[in-house]
N, C-alpha and C positions, 0 to 999 in steps of 0.2 A: 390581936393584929388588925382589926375594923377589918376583914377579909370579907367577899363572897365570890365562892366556888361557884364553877359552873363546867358541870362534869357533864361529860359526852359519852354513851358507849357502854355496854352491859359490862364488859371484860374489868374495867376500871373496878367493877362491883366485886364482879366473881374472884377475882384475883385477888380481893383484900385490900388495897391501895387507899378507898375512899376513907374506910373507918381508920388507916393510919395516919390519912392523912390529916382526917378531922382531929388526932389525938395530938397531932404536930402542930397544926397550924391555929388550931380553936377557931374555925369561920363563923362569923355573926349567920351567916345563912351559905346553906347547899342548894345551888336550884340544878335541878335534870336535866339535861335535852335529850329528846331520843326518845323511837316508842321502845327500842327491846332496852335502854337504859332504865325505863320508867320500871319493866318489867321486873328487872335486877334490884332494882332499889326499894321497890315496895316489899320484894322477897328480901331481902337483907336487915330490914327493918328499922335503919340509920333515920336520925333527924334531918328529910331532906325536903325539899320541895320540888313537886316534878311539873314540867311545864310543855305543852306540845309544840315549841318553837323550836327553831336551829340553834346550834352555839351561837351564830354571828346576829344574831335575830336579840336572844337573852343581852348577850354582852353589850349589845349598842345601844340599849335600854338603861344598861346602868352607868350609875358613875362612882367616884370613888377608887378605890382598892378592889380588883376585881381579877382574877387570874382564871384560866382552861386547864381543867384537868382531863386529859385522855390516856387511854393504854391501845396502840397502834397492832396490827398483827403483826407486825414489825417495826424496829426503831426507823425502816425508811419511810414508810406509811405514817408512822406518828408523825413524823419531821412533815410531810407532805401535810397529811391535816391540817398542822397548825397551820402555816405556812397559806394551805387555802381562806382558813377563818380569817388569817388577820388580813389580809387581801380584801376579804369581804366584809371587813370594818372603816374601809377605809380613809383618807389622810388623817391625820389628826391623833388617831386613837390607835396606840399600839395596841400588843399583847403580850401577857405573859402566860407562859405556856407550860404547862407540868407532864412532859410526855413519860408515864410510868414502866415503858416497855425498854428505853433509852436511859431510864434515871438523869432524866435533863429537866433542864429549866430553859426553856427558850426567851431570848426577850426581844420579839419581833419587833420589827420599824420604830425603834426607839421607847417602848415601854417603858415604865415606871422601875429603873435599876432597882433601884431601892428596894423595892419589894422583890423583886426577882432576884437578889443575892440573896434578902433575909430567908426565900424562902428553902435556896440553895442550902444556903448554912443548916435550917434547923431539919431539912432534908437527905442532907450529903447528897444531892445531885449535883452533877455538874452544872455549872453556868457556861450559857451558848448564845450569843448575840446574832439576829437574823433577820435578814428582808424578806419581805413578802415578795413576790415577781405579781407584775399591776395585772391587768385585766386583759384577756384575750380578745382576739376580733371577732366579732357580734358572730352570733350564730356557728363557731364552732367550741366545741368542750372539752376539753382534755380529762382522762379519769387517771391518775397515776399511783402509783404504788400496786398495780392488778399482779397477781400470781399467775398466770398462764395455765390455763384451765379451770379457773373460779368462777363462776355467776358474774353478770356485769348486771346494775339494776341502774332505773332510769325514774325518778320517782315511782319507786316500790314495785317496778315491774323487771324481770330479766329479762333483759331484752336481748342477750346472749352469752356466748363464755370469749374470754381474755385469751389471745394468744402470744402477748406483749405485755410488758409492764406499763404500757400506756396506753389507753384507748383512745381513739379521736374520732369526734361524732360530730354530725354535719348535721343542721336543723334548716337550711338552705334545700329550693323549689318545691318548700309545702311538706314537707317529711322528714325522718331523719333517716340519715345513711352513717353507715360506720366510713371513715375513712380510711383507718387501720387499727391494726390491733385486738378487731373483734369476728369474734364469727356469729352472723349475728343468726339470731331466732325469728322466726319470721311469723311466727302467729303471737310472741311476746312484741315484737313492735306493732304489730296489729293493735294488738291492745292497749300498748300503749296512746296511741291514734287515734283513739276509738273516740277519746275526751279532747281529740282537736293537736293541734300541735301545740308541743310542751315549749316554753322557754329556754334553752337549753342552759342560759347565763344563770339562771335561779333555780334548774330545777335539784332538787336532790339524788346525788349518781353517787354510786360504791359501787367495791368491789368484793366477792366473798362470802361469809359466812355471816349470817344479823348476830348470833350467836352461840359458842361455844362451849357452851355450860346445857344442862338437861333441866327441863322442864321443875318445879315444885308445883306438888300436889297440894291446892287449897280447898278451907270448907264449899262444901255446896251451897253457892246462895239461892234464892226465888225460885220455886217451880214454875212458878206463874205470872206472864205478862209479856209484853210484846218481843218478836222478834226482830233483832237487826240484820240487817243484808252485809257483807263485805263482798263485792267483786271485784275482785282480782287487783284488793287496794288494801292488802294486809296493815301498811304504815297509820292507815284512817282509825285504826280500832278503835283505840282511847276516845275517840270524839263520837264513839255510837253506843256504847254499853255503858252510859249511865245507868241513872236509876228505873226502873222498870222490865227491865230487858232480864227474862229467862232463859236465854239461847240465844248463840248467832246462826245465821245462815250462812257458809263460807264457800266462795266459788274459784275454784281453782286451787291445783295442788299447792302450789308455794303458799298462796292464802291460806290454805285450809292448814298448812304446818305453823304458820306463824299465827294465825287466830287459834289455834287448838296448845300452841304452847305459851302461849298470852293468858288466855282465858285458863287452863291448868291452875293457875295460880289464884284467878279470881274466882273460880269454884265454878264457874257458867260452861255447859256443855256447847258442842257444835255438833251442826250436819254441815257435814262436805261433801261436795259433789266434786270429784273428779275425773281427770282420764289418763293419768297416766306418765305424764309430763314432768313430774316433779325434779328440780335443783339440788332437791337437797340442803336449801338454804338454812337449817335451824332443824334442831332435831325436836320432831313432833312428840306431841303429849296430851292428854285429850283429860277432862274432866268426864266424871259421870257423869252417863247419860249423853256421851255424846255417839254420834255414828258417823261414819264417812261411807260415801258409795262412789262406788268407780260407775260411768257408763259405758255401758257394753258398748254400743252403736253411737259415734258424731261428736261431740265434744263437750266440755263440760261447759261452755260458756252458752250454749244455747239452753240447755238443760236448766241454768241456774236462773237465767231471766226469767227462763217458764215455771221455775217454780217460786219466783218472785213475785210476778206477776199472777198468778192462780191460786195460788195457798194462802190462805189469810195470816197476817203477821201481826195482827192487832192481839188485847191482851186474851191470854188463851194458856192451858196445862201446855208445856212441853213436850210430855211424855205422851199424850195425848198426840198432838200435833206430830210426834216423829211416827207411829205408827200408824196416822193416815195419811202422813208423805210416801211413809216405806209400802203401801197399798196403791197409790196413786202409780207409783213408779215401776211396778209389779211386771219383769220382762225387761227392762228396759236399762239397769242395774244392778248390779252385784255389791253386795256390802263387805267392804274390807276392815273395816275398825268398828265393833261394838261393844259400847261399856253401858249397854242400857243395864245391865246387872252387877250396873258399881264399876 
């Protein structure tokens, strides 16, 4: 079929869809987007290629035969995704869209039919013909398809929970404001903040769960060598644990779930520093040798700087390193997760 996929989303993995549908469609290439998709993919073991850009990022790069594969937590979420990507490809370049949760073939702002029936046909999905709706007025963002009581993130942060299927966020007099729909957390937009004000038109916003599937256990790699920081920017992972890196440092509870079920897989322990806060966004999972500590007193975000900044993270034993953190910090933390013994 000269096809390449370009798959979004762990669920598309876990669910099975990708490897059927590579058995359907024979793609010259799979490329990834997504950190928990990358997560799913590398644990699955499929011929894919994993990239740390957005759907609409990969897609307007290529040319050719080229279609989105998603699985939505609902066929209205699905429709909604596509719906935003091809929006975000704008004129010229349609989409076609393979939402797995709907059994559809979308074929946005006038896509490449051709391909979007054949894929129908050797699919049995339906075929759905679809506009994108253009672009909203600067500085507010709509997040739609939300569950009413799910996590709302704002580039990788939750900035509160959904009490509407739509959220609307105001990036308007230097901050953002929820318009409606959220109830919003007020030390997660802190944080958010903290790196200045976001773009609201580019920035990356969900709603829900990163993913629904439990952690796999991988080999343990390096004892030994530098450590990475993640605060409170779990989506950054992929781009700090190359090669060298024995352990992350992860600061903040949702961080610390999503680096410790990330890292699970690639065999690297964590220390997490938390307080208590946690969403629940991803069901955590930790490699040996990893530990998480709550602090007793003030918050995990002061704590994580200061053990940023004080504890050496150049190359150095792990194990070493977590037992004169867990001395350093002696009073001042309690440790809730220890797999220093496997």
């Amino acid at each position: 079929m000269n096809l390449v996929m370009v798959v979004h989303g762990p669920e598309v993995f876990d669910a099975g869809d990708v490897e059927r549908l590579i058995g359907l469609l024979s793609p010259q290439q799979v490329l990834v987007a997504g950190v928990m998709a990358r997560t799913a993919a590398e644990e699955s073991g499929l011929p894919v290629t994993c990239t740390d850009e957005r759907p609409s990022v990969v897609l307007a790069a290529l040319s050719g035969r080229t279609c989105l594969v998603n699985r939505g937590k609902t066929p209205e979420s699905g429709q909604i995704f596509g719906e935003l990507v091809a929006g975000r490809l704008g004129d010229g370049q349609g989409l076609v869209h393979v939402e797995a949760s709907s059994r559809t073939v979308y074929c946005w702002n006038h896509a490449d039919s051709v391909l979007a029936e054949e894929i129908a046909g050797l699919t049995g999905y339906a075929l759905v013909p679809g506009t994108s709706i253009g672009a909203r007025r600067n500085g507010v963002r709509e997040i739609r398809g939300c569950l009413p009581g799910e996590a709302v993130f704002v580039n990788g942060i939750v900035i509160g929970t959904a009490t509407e299927e739509t959220v609307v966020l105001s990036g308007e007099g230097g901050t953002v404001r929820a318009v409606s729909g959220l109830e919003p957390k007020p030390h997660g937009l802190e944080k958010l903040l903290r790196e200045g004000l976001p773009d609201l038109d580019a920035a990356w916003c969900k709603s829900g769960t990163v993913r629904t599937a439990p952690p796999r256990q991988g080999e343990r790699t390096t004892r030994a060598g530098r450590i990475a920081v993640i605060d409170h920017c779990g989506h950054t992972l992929y781009q700090e644990i190359g090669e060298g890196v024995c352990g992350v440092l992860a600061v903040g509870d949702d961080t610390t779930a999503v680096c410790g079920h990330i890292c699970s897989h690639a065999g690297i322990p964590v220390f997490g520093v938390v307080d208590g806060d946690a969403d629940c966004i991803v069901e955590p999972g930790f490699a040996p040798g990893s530990v998480v500590v709550e602090v007793v007193r003030g918050r995990d975000d002061d704590l994580g700087r200061e053990l940023a900044v004080t504890r050496d993270l150049n190359p150095l034993c792990w194990e070493e390193w977590v037992e004169e953190t867990l001395r350093s910090l002696a009073g001042r933390v309690r440790v809730v997760v220890d797999r220093r013994g496997g």
